[in-house]
C-alpha positions in Angstrom: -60.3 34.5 38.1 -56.4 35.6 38.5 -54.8 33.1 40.2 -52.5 34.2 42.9 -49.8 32.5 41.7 -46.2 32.5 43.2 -42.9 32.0 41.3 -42.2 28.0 41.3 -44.3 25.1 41.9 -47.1 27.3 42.6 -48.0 27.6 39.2 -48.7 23.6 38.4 -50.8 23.7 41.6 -53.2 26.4 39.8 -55.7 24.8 38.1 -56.7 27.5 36.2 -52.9 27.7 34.6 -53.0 24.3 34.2 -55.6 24.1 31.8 -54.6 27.2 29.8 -50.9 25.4 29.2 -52.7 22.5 28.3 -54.5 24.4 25.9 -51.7 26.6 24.2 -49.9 23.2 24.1 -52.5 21.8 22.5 -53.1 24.6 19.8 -48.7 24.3 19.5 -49.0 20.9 18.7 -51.8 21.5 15.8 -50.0 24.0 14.4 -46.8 22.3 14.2 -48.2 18.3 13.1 -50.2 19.4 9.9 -47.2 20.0 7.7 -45.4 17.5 9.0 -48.6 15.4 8.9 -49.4 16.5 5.4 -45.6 16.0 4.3 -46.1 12.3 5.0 -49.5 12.4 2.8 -47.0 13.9 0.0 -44.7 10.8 0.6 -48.0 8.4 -0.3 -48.5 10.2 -2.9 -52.2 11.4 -1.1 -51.0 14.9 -2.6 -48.3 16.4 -5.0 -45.7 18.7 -3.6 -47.3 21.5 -5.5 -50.4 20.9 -3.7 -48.8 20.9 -0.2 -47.5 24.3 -0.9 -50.8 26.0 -1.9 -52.4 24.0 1.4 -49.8 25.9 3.5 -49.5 29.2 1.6 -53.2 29.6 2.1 -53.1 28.4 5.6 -50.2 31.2 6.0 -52.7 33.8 4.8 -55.4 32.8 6.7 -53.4 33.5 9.3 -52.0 36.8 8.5 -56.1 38.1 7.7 -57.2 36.7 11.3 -54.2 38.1 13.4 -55.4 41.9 13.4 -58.9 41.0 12.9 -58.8 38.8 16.6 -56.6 41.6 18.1 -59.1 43.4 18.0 -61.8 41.2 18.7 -60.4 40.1 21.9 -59.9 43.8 23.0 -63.7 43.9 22.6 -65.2 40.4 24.1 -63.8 38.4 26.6 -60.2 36.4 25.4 -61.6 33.3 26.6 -64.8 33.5 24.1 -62.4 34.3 21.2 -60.0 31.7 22.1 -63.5 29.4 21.5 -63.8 30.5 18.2 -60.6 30.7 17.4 -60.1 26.6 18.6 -63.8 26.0 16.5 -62.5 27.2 13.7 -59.7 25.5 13.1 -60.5 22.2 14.8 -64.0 21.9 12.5 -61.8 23.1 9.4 -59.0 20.3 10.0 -61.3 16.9 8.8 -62.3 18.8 5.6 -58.9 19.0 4.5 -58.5 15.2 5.3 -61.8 14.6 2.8 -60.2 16.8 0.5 -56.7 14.4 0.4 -56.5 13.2 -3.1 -59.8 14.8 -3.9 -60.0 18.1 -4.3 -57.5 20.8 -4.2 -60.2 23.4 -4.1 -61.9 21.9 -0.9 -58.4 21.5 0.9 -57.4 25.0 0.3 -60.7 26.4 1.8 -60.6 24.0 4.7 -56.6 25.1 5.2 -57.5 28.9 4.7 -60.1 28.9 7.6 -57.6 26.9 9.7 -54.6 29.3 9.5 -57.9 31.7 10.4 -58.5 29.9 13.9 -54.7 29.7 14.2 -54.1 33.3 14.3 -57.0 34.5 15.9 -56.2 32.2 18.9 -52.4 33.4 19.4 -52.8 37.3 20.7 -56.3 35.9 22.7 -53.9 33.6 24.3 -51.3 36.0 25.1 -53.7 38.6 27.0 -55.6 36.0 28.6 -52.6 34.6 30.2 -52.1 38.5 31.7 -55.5 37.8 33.2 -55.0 34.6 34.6 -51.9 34.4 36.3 -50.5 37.5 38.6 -47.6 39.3 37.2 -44.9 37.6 40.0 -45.5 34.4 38.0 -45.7 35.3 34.4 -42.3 34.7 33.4 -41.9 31.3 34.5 -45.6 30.8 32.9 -44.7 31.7 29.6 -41.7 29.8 29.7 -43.5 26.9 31.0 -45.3 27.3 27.8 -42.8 27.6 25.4 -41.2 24.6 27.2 -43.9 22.5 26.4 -43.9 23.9 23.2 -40.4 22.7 22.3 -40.3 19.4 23.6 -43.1 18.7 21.4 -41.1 19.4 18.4 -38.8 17.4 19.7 -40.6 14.2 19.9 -43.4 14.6 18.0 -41.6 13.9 15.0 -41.2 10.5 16.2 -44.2 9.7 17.6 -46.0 10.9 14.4 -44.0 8.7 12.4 -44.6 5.9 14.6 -48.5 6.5 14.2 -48.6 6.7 10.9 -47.3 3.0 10.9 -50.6 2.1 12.7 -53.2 5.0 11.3 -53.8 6.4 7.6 -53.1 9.8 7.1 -56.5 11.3 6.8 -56.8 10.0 10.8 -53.3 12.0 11.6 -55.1 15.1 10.1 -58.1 14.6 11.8 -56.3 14.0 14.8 -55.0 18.0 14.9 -58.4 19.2 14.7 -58.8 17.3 18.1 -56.4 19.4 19.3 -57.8 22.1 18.3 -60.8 21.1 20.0 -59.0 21.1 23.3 -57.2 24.2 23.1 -61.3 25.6 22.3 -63.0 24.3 25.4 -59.6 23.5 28.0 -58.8 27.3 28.6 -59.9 29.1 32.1 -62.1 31.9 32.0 -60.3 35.4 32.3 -61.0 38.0 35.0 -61.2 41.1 32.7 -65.1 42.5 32.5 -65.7 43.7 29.2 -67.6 47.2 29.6 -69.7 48.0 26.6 -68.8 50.7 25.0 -69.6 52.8 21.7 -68.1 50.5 18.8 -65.7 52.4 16.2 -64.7 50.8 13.0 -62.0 48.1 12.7 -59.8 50.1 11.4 -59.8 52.7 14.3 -60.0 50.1 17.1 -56.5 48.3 15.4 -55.2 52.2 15.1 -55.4 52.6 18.8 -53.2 49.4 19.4 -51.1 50.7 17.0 -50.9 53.9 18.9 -50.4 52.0 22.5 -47.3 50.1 21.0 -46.0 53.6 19.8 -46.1 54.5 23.4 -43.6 52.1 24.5 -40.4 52.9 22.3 -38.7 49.7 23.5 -41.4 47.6 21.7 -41.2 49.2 18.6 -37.8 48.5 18.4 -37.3 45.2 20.0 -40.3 44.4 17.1 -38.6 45.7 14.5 -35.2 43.7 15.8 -37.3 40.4 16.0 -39.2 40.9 12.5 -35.6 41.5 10.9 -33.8 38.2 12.6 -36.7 36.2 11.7 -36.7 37.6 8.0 -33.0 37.1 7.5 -31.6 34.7 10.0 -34.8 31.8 9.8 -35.2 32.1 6.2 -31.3 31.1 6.0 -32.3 28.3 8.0 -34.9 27.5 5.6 -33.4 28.0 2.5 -29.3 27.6 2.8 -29.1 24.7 5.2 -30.3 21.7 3.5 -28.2 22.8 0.8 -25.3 23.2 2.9 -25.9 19.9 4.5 -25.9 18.2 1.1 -23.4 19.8 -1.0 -20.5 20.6 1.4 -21.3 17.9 4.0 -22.8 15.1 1.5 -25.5 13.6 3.8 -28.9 14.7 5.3 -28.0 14.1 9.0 -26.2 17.3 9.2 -29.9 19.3 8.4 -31.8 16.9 10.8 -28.9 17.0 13.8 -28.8 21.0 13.6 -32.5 21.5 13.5 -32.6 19.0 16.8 -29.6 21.3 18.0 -32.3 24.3 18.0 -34.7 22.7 20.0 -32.4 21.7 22.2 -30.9 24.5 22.7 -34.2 26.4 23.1 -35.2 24.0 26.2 -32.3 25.3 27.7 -33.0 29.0 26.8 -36.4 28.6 28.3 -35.4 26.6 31.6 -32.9 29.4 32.1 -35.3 31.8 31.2 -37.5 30.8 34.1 -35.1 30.4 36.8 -32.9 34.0 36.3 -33.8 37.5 35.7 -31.0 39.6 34.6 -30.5 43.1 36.3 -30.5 44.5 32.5 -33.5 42.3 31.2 -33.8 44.2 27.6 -30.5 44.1 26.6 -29.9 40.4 28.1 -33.1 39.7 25.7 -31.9 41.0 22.4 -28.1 40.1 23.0 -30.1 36.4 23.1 -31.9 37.4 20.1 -28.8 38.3 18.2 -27.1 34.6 18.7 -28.9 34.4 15.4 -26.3 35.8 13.5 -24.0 32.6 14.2 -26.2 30.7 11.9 -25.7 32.5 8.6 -21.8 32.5 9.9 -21.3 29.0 10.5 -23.5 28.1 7.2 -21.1 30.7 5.2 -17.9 29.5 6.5 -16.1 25.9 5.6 -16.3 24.6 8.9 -16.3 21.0 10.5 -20.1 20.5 11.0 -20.0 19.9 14.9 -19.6 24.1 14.0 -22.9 24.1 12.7 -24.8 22.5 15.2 -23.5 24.3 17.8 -24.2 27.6 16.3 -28.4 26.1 16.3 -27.7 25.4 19.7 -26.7 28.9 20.4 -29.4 30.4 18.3 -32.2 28.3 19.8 -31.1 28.9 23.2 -30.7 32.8 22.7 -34.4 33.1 20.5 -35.9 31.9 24.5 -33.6 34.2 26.6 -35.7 36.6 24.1 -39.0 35.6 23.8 -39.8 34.9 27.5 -39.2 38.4 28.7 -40.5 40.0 25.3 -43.9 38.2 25.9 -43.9 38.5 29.7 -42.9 42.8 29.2 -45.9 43.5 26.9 -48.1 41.5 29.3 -46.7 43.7 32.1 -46.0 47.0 30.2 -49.3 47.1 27.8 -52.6 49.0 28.7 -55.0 45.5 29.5 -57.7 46.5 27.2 -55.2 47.1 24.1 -53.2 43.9 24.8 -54.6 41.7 22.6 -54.2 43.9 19.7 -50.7 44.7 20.4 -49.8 41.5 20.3 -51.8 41.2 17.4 -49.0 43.5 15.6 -46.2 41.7 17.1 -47.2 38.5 15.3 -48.2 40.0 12.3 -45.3 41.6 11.4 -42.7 39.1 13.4 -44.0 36.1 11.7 -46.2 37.6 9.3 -43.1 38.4 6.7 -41.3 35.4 7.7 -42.6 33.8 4.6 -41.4 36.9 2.7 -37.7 36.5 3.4 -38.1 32.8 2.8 -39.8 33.5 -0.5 -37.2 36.9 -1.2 -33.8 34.5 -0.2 -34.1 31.7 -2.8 -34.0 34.6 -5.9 -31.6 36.9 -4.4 -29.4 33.6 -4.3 -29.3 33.1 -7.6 -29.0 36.8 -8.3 -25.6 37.6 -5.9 -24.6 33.7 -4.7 -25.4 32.0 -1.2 -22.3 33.9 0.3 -23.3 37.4 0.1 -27.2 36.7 1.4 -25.6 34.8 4.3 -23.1 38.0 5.0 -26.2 40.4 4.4 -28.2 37.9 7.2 -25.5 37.7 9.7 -24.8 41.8 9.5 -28.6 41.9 9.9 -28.9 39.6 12.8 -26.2 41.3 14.8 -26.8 44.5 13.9 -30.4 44.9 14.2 -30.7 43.7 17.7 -27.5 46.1 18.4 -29.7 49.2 17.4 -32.9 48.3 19.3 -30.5 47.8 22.4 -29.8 52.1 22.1 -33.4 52.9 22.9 -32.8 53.8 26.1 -36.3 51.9 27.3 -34.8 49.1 25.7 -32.5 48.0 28.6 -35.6 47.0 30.7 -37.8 46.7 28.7 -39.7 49.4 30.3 
């Protein structure tokens, strides 16, 4: 089922890539429209704040149970059937949290839980079936075409959402991402890996050997432990210190809403570049990209004019792309096929998986040392940790 795909055009003329962007697209649009969806339900008062944030703390968990569990679920059965369950789960989950708006807490939580579930047993299926359908010449401009699709969606969905909620209640909107959910199910091409049976072992052993294949490749570990260290300092920052920033030394909300624009922006142009040039030292290109981070916590320490700001989110956005699109397109090149899925498993779990540690860690060690000693601790660990990934020697290749 690999398509024989060369660099360029080629890949929109496969059909078979065609309808696995369309479905990752789909699943990125889910995953990004029900807080903002459910943020507008807050706004109507459908739901209190405190409810939205047991809605999405459960749907976070969900997600971090479901990450190693589908790892190694799609190791054993084909990615495309766990992708199916994956999309099922979450796109018959969504409408029960729309019957649960101003009804039941209880119901919503359940509903969100299984959700997050779908949503993180879909993401490593997706990344190792996207080894199996498209040929390795054509997998970096692949996953940057996804990640391109990706952004631009955060870009204008925003708007678009807003200007459907003018026409179509809430509870619709919600619904609306369980479509989507639905596509990214049944869309996706079949894979050409055969699954041989063999002798099951328990979970724990099965996500053991991943953890032993990622081992093997020293420039993984450390480009993971880089990434999971820049998204637990550097984005919680962003979470956390920003709007504060943007209010109190700026006085207006624009500043917030122009600089997280700037990061899209500048992460279309990460990807675009991404796509179209391969550096000779691609590992060391990558995390010099990933350490542009740092300038966030810099620019969000220091009293500067906010045109300062922004740029440093342009920076950072295009940087966290010059990063991920050789990251993901090395582990689909580097990693044994039948242990892909749960190494990616383990890149997701921890990269993203203690992202809501550091944004739930920054706020108290705020008020314990002050805003300018977490944002010099953030920027040190930005720069730095990327710098000491960069010594593994297999790090300059990723190879």
């Amino acid at each position: 089922m690999r398509a024989d795909l060369r660099p360029g055009a080629a890949l929109l003329r496969s059909g078979a890539f065609v309808r696995l962007w369309t479905a990752v697209t789909a699943s990125g649009l889910a995953t990004w429209a029900l807080p903002f969806v459910l943020g507008l339900a807050v706004l109507e008062r459908s739901m209190t704040a405190v409810e939205l944030g047991v809605v999405l703390a459960v749907r976070t968990a969900g997600f971090l149970v479901a990450v190693p569990v589908a790892g190694v679920l799609a190791d054993r059965h084909p990615r495309r059937r766990v992708v199916l369950w994956s999309g099922l789960a979450a796109g018959l989950g969504t409408p029960l949290i729309a019957v649960g708006l101003g009804r039941s807490l209880v119901l919503m939580a359940v509903a969100a839980a299984v959700v997050g579930a779908g949503q993180g047993a879909c993401r490593p299926a997706f990344q190792a079936l996207t080894a199996e359908v498209v040929a390795e010449d054509g997998r970096r401009r692949a996953n940057a075409a996804m990640t391109l699709a990706v952004r631009v969606t955060t870009l204008v969905a925003p708007g678009l959402t807003a200007l459907l909620a003018l026409a179509v209640d809430t509870p619709a909107l919600v619904v609306a991402t369980g479509v989507l959910w639905l596509v990214a199910a049944f869309v996706p091409p079949a894979g050409d890996r055969v699954v041989v049976p063999v002798a099951r072992r328990r979970f724990a052993a099965e996500f053991g050997d991943g953890v032993r294949e990622a081992r093997r490749h020293p420039w993984f570990v450390a480009g993971l432990g880089a990434l999971t260290a820049v998204i637990a300092t550097g984005y919680s920052a962003t979470g956390v210190v920003l709007p504060l920033v943007s209010r109190d030394r700026y006085g207006t909300g624009a500043v917030l809403a122009a600089a997280m624009t700037a990061y899209t922006v500048g992460a279309l142009v990460g990807a675009v570049i991404a796509a179209r040039r391969r550096p000779r030292a691609e590992g060391w290109t990558a995390l010099a990209g990933l350490a542009c981070y740092g300038f966030v916590p810099l620019s969000l320490l220091l009293p500067v004019h906010a045109a300062v700001v922004i740029a440093a989110y342009v920076v950072a956005g295009l940087g966290i792309e010059l990063f991920n699109v050789p990251w993901f397109t090395a582990a689909q090149r580097e990693v044994e096929p039948s242990k892909l899925a749960r190494v990616s498993s383990l890149d997701f779990l921890l990269s993203y998986g203690l992202a809501p540690v550091g944004l739930a860690l920054i706020a108290p060690a705020i008020d314990g040392f002050g805003a300018g000693v977490v944002l010099v601790v953030c920027a040190v660990v930005c720069f730095a940790a990327p710098a000491a990934a960069a010594l593994v020697p297999s790090s300059r290749d990723f190879r």
